[in-house]
N, CA, C and O of each residue as an XYZ file, in Angstrom:
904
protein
N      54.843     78.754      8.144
C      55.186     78.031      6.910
C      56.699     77.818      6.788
O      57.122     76.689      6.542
N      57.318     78.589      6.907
C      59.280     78.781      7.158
C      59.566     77.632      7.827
O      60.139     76.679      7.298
N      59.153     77.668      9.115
C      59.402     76.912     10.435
C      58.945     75.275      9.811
O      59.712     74.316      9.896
N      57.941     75.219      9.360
C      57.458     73.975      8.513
C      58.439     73.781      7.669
O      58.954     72.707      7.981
N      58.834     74.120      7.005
C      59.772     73.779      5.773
C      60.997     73.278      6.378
O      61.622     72.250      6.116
N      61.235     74.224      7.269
C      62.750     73.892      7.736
C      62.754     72.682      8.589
O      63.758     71.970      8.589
N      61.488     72.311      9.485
C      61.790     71.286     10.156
C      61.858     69.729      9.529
O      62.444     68.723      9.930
N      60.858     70.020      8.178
C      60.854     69.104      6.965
C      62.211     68.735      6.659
O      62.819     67.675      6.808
N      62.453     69.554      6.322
C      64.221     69.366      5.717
C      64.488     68.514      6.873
O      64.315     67.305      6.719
N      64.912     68.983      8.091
C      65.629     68.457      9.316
C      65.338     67.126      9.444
O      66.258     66.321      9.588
N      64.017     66.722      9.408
C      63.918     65.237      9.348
C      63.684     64.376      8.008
O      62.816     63.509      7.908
N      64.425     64.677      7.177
C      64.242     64.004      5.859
C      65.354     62.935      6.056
O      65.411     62.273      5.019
N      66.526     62.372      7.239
C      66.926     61.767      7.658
C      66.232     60.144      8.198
O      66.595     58.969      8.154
N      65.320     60.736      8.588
C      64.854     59.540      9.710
C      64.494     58.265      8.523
O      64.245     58.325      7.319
N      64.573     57.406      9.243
C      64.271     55.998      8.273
C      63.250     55.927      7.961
O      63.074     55.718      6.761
N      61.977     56.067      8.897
C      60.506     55.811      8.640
C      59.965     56.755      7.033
O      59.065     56.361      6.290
N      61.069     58.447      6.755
C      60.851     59.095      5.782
C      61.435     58.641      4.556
O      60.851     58.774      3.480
N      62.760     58.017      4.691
C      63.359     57.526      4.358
C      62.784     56.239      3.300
O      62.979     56.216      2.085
N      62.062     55.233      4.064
C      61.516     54.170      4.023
C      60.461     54.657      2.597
O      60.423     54.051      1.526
N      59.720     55.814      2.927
C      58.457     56.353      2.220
C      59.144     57.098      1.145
O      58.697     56.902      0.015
N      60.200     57.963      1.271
C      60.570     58.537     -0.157
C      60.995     56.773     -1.421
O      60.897     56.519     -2.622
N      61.450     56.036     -0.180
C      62.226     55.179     -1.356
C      61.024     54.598     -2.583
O      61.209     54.657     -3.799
N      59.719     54.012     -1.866
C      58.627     52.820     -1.846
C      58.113     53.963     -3.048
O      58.170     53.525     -4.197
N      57.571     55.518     -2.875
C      56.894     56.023     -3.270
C      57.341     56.588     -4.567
O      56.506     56.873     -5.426
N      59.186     56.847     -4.846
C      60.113     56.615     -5.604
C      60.138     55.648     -6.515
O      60.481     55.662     -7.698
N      59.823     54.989     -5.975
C      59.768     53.351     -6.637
C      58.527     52.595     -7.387
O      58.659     51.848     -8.356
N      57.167     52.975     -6.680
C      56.061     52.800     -7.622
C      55.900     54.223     -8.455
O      55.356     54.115     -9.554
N      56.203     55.182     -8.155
C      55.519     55.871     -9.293
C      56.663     55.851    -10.911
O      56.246     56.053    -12.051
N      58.522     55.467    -10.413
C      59.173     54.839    -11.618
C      58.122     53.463    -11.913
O      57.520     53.433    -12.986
N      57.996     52.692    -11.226
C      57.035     51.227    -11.806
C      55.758     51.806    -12.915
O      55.304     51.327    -13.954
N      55.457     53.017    -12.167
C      53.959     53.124    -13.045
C      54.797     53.991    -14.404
O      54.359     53.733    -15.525
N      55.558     54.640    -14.342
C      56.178     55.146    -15.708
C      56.663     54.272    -16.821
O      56.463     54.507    -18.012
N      57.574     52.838    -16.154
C      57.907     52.064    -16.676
C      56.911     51.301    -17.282
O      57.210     50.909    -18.410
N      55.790     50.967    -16.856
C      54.651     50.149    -17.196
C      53.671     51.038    -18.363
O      52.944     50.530    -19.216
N      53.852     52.212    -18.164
C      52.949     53.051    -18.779
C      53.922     52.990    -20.491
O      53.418     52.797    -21.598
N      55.371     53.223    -20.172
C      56.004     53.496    -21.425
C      56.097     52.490    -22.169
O      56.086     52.744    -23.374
N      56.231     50.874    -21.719
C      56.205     49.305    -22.212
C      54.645     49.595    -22.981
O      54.564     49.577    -24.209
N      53.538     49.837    -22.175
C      52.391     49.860    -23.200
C      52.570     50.640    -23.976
O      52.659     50.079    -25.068
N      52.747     52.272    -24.106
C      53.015     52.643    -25.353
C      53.715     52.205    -26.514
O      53.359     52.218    -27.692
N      54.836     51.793    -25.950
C      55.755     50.838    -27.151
C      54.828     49.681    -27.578
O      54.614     49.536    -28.781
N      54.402     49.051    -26.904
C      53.418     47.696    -27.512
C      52.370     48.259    -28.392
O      52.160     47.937    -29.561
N      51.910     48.899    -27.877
C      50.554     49.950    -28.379
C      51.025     50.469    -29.909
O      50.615     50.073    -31.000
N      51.745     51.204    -29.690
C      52.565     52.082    -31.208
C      52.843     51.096    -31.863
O      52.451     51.138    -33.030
N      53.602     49.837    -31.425
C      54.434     48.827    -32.097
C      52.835     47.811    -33.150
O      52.714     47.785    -34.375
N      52.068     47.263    -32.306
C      50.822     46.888    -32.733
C      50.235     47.961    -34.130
O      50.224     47.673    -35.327
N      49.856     49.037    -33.569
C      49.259     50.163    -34.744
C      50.255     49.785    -35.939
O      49.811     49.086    -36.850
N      51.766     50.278    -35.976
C      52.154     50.335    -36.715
C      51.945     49.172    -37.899
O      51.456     49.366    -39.012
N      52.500     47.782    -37.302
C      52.448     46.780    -38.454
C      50.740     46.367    -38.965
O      50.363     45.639    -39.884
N      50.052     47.058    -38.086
C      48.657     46.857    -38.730
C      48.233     47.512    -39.372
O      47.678     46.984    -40.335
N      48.186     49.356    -39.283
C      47.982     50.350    -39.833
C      48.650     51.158    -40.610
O      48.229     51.824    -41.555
N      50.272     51.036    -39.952
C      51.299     51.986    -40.625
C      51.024     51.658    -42.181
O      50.382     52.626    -42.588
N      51.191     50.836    -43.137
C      51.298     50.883    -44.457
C      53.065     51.305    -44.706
O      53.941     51.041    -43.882
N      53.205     51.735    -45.520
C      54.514     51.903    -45.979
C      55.485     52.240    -44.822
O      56.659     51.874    -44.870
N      54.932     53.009    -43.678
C      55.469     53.279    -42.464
C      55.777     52.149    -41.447
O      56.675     52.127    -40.605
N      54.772     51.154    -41.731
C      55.628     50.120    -41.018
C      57.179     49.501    -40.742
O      57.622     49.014    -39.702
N      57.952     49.727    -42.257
C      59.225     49.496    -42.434
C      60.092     50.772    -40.991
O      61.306     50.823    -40.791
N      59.046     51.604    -40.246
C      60.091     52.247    -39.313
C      59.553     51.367    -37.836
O      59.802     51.711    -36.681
N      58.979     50.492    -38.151
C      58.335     50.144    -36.547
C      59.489     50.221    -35.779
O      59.485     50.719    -34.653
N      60.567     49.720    -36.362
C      61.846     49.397    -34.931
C      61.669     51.115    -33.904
O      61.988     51.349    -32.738
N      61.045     52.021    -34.953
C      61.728     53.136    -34.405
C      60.189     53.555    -32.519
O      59.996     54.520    -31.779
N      59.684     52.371    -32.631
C      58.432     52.583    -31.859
C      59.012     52.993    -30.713
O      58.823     54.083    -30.172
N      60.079     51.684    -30.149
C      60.868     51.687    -28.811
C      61.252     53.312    -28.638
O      60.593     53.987    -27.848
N      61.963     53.701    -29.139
C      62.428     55.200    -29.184
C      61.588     56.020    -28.840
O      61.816     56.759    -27.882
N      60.152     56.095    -29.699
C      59.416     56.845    -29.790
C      58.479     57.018    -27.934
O      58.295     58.032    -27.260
N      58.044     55.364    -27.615
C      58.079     55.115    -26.804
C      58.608     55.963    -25.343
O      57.952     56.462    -24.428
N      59.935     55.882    -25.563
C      61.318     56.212    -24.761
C      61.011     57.980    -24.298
O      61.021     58.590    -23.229
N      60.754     58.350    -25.721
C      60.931     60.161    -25.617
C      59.266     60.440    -24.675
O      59.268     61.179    -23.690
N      58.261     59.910    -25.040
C      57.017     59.892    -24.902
C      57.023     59.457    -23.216
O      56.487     60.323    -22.525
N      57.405     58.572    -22.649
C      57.960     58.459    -21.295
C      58.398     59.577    -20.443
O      57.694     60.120    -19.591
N      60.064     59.991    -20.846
C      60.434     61.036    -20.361
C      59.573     62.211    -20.231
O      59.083     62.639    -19.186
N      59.440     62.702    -21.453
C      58.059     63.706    -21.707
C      56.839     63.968    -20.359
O      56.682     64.936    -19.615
N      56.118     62.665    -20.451
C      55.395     62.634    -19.280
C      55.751     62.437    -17.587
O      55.006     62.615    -16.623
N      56.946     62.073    -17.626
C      57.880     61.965    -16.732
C      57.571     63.129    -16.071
O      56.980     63.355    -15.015
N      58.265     64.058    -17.188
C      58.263     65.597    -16.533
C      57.194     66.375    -16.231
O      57.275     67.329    -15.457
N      56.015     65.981    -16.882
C      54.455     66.839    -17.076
C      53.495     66.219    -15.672
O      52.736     66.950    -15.034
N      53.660     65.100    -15.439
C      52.948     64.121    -14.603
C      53.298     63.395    -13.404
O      52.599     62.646    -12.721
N      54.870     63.855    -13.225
C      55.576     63.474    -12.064
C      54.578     63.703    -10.451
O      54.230     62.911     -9.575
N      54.347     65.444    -10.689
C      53.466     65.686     -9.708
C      52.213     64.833     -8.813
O      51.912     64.669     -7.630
N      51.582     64.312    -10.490
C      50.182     64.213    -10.372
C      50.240     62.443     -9.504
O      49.809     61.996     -8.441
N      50.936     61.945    -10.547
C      51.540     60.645    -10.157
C      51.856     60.407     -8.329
O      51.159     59.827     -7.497
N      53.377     61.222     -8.150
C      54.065     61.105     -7.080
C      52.951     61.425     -6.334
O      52.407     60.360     -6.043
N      52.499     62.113     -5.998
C      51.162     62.697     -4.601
C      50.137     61.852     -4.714
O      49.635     61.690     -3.601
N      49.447     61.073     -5.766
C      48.177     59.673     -5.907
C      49.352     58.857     -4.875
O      49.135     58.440     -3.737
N      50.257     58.800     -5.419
C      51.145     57.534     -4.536
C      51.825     57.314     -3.149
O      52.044     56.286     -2.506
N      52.086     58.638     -2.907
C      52.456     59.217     -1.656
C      50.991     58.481     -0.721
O      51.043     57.451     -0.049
N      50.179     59.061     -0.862
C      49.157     58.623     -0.414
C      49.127     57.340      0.526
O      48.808     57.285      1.714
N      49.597     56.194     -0.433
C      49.989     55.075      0.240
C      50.894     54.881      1.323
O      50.867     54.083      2.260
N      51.594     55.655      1.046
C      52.683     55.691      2.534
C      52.768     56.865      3.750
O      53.567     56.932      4.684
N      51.712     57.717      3.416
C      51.754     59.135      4.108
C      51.833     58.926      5.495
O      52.318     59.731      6.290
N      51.181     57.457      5.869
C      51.146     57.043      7.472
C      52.746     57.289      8.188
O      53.016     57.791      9.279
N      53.681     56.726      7.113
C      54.979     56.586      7.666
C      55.324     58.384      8.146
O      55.731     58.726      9.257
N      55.062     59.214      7.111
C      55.288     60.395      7.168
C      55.053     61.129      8.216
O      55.863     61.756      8.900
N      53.830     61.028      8.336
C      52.891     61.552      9.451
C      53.200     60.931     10.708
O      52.971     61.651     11.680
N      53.602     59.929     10.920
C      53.719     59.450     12.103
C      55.356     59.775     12.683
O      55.795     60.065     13.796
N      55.944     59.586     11.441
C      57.211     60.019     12.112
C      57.503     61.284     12.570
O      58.463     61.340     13.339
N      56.745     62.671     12.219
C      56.676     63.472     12.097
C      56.205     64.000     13.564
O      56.651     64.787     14.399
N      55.062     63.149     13.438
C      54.145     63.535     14.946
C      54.724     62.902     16.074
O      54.568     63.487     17.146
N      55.403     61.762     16.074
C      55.883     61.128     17.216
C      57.546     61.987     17.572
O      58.237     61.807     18.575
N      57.773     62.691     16.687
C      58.700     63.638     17.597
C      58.717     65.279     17.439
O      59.699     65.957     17.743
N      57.516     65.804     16.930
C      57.079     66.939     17.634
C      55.833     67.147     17.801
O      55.563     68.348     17.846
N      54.551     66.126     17.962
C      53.809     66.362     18.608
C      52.984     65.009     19.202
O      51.852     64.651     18.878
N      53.875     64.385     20.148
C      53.616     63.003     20.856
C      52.725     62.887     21.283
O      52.259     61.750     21.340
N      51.973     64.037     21.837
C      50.049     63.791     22.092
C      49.246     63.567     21.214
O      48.229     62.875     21.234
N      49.853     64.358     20.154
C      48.914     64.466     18.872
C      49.223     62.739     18.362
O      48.219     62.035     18.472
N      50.535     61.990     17.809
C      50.616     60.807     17.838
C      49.845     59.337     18.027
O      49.579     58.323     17.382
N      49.584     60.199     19.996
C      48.955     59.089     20.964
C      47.429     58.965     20.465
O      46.772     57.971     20.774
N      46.807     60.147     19.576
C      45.637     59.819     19.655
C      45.069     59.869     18.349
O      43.885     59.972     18.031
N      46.048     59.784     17.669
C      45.914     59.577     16.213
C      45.768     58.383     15.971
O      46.491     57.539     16.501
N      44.327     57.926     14.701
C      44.190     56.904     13.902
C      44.747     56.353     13.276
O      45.427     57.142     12.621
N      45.048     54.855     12.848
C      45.847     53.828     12.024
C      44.894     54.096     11.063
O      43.693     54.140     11.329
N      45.460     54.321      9.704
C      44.826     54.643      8.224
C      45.094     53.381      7.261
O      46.080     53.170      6.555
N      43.947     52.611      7.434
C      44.352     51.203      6.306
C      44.594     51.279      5.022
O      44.354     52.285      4.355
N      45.120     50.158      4.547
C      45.102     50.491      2.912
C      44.025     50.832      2.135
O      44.181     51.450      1.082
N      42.614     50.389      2.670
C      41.382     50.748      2.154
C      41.518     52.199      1.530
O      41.912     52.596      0.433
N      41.000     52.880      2.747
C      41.149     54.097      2.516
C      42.160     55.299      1.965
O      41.947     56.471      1.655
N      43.509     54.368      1.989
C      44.415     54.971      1.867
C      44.709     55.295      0.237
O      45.190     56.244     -0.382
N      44.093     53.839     -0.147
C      44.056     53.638     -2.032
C      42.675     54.751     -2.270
O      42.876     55.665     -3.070
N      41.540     54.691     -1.709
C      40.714     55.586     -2.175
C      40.835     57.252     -2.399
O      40.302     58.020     -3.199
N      42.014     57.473     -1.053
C      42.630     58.863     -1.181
C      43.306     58.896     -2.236
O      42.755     59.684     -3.005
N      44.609     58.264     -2.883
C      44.960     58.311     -3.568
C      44.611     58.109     -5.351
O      45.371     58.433     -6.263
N      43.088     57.415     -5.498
C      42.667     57.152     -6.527
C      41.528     58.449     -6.637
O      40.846     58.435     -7.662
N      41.273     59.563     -5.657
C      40.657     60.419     -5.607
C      41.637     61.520     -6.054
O      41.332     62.439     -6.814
N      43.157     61.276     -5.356
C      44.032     62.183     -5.947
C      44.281     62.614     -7.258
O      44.411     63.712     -7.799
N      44.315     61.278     -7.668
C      44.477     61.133     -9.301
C      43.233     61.415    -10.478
O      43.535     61.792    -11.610
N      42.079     61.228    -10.143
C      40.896     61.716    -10.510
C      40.421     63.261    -10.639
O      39.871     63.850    -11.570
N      40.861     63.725     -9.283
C      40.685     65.103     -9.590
C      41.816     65.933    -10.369
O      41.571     66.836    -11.169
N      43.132     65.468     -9.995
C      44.216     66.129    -10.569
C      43.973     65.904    -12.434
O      44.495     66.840    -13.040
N      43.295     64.857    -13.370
C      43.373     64.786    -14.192
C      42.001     65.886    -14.786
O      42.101     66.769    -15.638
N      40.867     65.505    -14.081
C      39.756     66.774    -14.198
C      40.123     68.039    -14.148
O      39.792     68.942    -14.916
N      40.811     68.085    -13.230
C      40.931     69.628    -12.944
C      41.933     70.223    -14.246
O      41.818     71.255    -14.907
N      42.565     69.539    -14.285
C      44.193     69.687    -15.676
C      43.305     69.730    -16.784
O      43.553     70.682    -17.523
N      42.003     68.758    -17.284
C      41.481     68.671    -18.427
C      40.552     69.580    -18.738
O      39.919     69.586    -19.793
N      40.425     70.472    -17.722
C      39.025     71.727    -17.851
C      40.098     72.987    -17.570
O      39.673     74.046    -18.030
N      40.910     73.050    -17.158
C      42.025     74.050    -17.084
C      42.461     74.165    -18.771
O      42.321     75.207    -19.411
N      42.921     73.100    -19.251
C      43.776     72.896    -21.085
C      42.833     73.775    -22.160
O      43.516     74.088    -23.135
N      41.720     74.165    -22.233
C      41.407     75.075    -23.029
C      41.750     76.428    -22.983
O      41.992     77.138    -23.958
N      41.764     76.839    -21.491
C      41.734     78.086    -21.230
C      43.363     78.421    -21.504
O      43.945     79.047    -22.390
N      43.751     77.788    -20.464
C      45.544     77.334    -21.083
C      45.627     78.035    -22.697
O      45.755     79.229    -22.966
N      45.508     76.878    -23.648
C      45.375     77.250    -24.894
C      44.909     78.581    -25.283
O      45.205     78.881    -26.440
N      44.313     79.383    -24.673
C      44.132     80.654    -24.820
C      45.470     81.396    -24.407
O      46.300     81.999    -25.087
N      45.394     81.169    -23.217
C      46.384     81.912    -22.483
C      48.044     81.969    -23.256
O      48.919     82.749    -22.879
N      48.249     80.755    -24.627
C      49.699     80.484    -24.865
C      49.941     81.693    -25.538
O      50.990     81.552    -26.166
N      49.324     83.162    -25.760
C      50.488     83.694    -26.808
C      50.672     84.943    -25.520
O      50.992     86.114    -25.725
N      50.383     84.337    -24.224
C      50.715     85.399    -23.105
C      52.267     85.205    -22.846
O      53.084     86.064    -22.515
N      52.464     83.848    -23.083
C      53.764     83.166    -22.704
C      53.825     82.547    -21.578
O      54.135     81.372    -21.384
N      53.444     83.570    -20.619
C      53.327     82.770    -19.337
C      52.076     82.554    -18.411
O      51.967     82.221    -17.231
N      50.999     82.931    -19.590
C      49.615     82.778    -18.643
C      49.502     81.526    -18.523
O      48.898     81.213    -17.497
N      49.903     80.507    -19.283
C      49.445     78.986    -19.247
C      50.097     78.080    -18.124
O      49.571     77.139    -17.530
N      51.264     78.553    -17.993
C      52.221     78.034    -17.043
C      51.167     78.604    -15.305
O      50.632     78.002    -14.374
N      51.297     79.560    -15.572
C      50.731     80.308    -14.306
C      49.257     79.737    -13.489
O      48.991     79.698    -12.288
N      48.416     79.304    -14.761
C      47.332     78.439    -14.901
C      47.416     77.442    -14.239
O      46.999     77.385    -13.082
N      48.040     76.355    -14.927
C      48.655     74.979    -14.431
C      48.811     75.240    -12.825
O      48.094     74.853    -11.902
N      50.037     76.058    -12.813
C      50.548     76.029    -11.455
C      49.693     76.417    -10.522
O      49.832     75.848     -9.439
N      48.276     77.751    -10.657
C      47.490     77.601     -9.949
C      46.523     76.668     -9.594
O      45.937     77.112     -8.607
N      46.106     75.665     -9.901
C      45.011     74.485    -10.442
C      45.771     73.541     -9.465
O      45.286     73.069     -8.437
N      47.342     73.282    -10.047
C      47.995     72.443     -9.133
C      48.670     72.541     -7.778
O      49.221     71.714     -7.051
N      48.408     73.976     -7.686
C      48.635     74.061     -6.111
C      47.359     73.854     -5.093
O      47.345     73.539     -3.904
N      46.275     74.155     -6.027
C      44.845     74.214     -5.266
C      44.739     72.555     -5.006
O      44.820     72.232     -3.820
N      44.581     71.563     -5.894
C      44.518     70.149     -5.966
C      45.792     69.580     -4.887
O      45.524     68.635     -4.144
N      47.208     70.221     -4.848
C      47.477     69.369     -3.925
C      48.043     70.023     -2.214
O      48.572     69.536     -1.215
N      47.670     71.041     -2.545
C      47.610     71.665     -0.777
C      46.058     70.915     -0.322
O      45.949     70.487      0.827
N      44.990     70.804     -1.216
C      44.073     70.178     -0.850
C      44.042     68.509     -0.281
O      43.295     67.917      0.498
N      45.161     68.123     -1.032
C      45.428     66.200     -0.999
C      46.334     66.465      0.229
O      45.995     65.773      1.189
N      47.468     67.334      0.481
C      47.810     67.067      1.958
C      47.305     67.141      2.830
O      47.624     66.374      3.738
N      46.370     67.985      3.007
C      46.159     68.825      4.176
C      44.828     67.469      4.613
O      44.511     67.144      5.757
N      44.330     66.965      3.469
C      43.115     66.195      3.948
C      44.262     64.699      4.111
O      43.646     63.737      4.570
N      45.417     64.470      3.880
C      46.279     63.373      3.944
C      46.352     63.048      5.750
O      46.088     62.034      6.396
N      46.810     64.347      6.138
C      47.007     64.849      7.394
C      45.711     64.436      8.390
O      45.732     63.616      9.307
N      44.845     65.061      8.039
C      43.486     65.547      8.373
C      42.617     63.713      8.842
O      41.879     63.477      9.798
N      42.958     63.027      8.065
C      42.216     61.823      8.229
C      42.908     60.812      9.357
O      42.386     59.767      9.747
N      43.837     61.192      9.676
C      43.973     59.857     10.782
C      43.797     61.145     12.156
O      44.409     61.052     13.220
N      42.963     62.135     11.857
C      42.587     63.122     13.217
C      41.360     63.737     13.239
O      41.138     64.924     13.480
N      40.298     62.567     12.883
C      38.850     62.936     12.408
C      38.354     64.200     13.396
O      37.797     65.176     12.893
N      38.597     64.110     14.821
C      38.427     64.747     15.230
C      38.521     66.056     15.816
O      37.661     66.564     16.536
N      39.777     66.655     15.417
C      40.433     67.964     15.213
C      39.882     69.021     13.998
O      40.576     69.591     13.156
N      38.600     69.087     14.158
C      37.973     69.611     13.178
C      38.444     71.677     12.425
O      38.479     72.363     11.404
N      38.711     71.699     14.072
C      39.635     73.109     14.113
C      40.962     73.545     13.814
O      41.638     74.563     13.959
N      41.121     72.035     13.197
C      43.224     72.233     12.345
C      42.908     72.216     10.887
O      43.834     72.521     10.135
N      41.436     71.824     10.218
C      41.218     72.029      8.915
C      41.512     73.068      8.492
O      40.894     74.087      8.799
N      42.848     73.048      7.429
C      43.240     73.995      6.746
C      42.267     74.898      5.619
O      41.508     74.315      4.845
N      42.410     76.440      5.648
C      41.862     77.024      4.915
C      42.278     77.435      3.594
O      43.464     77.491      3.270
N      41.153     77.772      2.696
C      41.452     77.562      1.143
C      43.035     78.256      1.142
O      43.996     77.966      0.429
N      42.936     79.063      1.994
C      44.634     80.478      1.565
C      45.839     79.168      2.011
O      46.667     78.725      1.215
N      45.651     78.604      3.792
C      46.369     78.051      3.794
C      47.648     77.095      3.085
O      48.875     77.028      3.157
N      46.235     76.242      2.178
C      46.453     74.872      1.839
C      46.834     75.355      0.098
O      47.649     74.766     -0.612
N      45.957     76.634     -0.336
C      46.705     77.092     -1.390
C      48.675     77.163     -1.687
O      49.470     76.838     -2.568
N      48.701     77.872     -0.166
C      50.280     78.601     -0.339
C      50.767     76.780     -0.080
O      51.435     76.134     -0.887
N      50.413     76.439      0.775
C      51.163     75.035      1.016
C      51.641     74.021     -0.498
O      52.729     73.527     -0.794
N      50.137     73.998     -1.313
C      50.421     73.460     -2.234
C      51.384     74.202     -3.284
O      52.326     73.592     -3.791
N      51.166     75.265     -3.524
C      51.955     76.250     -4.537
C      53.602     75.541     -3.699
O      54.281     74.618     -4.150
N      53.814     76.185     -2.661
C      55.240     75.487     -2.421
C      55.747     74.412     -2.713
O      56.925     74.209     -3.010
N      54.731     73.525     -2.634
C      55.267     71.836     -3.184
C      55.392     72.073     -4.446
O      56.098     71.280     -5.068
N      54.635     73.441     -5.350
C      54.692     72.555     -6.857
C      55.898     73.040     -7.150
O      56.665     72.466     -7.923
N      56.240     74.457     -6.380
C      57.656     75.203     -6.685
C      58.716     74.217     -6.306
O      59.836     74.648     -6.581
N      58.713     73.090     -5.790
C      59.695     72.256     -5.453
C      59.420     71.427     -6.389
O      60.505     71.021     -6.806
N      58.329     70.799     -7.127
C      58.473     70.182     -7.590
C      58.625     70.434     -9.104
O      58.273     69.529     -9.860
N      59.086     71.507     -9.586
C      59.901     72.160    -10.773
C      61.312     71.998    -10.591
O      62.051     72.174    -11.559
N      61.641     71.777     -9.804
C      63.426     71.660     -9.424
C      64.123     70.545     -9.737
O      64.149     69.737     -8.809
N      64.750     70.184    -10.806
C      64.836     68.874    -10.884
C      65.850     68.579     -9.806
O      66.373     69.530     -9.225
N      66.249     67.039     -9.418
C      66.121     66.219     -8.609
C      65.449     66.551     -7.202
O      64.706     65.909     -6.460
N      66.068     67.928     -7.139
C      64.603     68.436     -5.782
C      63.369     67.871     -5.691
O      62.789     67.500     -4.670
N      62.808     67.805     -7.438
C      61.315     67.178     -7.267
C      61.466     65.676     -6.654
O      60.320     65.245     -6.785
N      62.031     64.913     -6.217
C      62.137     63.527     -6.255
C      61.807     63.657     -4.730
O      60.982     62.842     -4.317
N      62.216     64.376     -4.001
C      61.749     64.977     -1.947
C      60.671     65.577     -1.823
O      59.959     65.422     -0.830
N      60.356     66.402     -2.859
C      59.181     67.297     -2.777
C      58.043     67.317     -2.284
O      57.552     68.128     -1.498
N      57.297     65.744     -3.094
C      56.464     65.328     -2.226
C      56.761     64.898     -0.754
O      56.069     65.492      0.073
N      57.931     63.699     -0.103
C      57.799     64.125      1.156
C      58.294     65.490      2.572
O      58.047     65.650      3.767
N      58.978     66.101      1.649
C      59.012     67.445      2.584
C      57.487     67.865      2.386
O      56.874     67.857      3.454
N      56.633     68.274      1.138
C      55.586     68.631      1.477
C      54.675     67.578      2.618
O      54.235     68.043      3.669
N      54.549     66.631      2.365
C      53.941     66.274      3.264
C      54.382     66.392      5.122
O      53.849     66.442      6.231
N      55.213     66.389      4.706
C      55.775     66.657      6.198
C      55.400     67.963      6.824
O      55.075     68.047      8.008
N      55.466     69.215      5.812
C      55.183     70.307      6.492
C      53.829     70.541      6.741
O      53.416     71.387      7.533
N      53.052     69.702      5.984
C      51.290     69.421      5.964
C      51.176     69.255      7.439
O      50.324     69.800      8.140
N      52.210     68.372      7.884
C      51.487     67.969      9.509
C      51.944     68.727      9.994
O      51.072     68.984     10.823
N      53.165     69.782     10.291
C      53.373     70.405     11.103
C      52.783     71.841     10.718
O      53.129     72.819     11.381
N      51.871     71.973      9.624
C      50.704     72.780      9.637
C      49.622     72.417     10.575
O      49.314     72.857     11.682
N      49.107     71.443      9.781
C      48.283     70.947     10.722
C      48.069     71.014     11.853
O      47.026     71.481     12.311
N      48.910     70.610     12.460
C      48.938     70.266     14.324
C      49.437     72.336     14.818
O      49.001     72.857     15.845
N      49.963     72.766     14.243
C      50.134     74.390     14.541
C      49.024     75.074     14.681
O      48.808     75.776     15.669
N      48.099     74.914     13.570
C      46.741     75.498     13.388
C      45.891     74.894     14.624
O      45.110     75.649     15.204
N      46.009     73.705     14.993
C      44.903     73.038     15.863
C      45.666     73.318     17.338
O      45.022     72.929     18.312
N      46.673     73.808     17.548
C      47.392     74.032     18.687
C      47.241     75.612     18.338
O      48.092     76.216     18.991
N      46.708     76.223     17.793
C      46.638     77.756     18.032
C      47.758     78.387     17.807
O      48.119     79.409     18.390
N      48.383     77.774     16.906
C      49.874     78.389     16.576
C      49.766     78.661     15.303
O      48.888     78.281     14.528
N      51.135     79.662     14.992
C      51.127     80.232     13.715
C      51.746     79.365     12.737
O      52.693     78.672     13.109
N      51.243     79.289     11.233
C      52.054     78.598     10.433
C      52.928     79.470      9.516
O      53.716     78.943      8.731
């Protein structure tokens, strides 16, 4: 896992990663931006229809809008960035494999957009299930202080050591013996989420995690240690 991390780092240089932090950077700000414009429209609408005397604050929707953005910014970055990653993981993976494991490369599958949107719309499906059946217990857990946090973070390491490892896993249908195990893909994901608490750290997070996904991957199926 060390050795993974560190070689992650080492190639967070290359263009092809490069290419994928920017794109994946870039739609999941698009989907924040798009998400916060509807709230403002949304709030802005309610208000002059419903507000009543409160309407006289509509200007204040934009704002409201604004904070409500950031907010989820920070709560949903995760869930978001890794559905989206998805789309570009090919770049990841390939750059990854074509300079430390060039066999593995040669006989690896091209992953179309088909499938690539279904991974990622599976990402996002479970990550919101799993978060929405976790939030009661949570709510129990708040006068622990930190049972709720602890919660979350377990749920979300399970959901996305699970989305890499099967990210990895699909353009090598046939390496059935590099399928990561529940402990594996646990600690893998827990590490991404611990990166992805770090602010601006979180903005790499997802692709160093993915990166170290493959050089899990291909370790385990090469009989090596991760």
């Amino acid at each position: 896992m060390i050795s993974a991390f560190f070689k992650s780092l080492g190639q967070l240089g290359d263009r092809a990663i490069l290419g994928a932090l920017l794109w994946t950077v870039l739609c999941a700000a698009l989907i924040f931006a798009a998400s916060g414009w509807a709230l403002w429209q949304g709030l802005a609408w309610a208000m002059a229809t419903y507000g009543g005397p409160l309407s006289d604050y509509a200007a204040w929707t934009g704002v409201i809008a604004a904070f409500g953005t950031i907010i989820a910014f920070w709560f949903w970055w995760r869930v978001v960035a890794i559905a989206v990653l998805q789309l570009f993981a090919d770049r990841i993976v390939v750059a990854v494999e074509r300079k430390h494991y060039p066999q593995a490369a040669a006989s690896a599958r091209d992953l179309p957009l088909g499938p690539s949107l279904a991974m990622a719309l599976r990402s996002l499906a479970r990550a919101v299930l799993y978060n929405a059946i976790a939030l009661p217990f949570a709510l129990i857990l708040l006068f622990t202080g930190v049972g709720a946090p602890m919660l979350f973070l377990a749920v979300n390491a399970i959901l996305v050591g699970r989305d890499l490892d099967e990210m990895v896993a699909a353009r090598h249908p046939g390496l059935a013996n590099a399928a990561g195990t529940r402990t594996s893909r646990f600690v893998l994901g827990l590490v991404a989420n611990l990166l992805l608490l770090v602010p601006l750290v979180n903005l790499l997070a997802p692709i160093i995690a993915a990166a170290m996904a493959t050089h899990l991957f291909h370790q385990r199926g090469a009989g090596g240690k991760s």
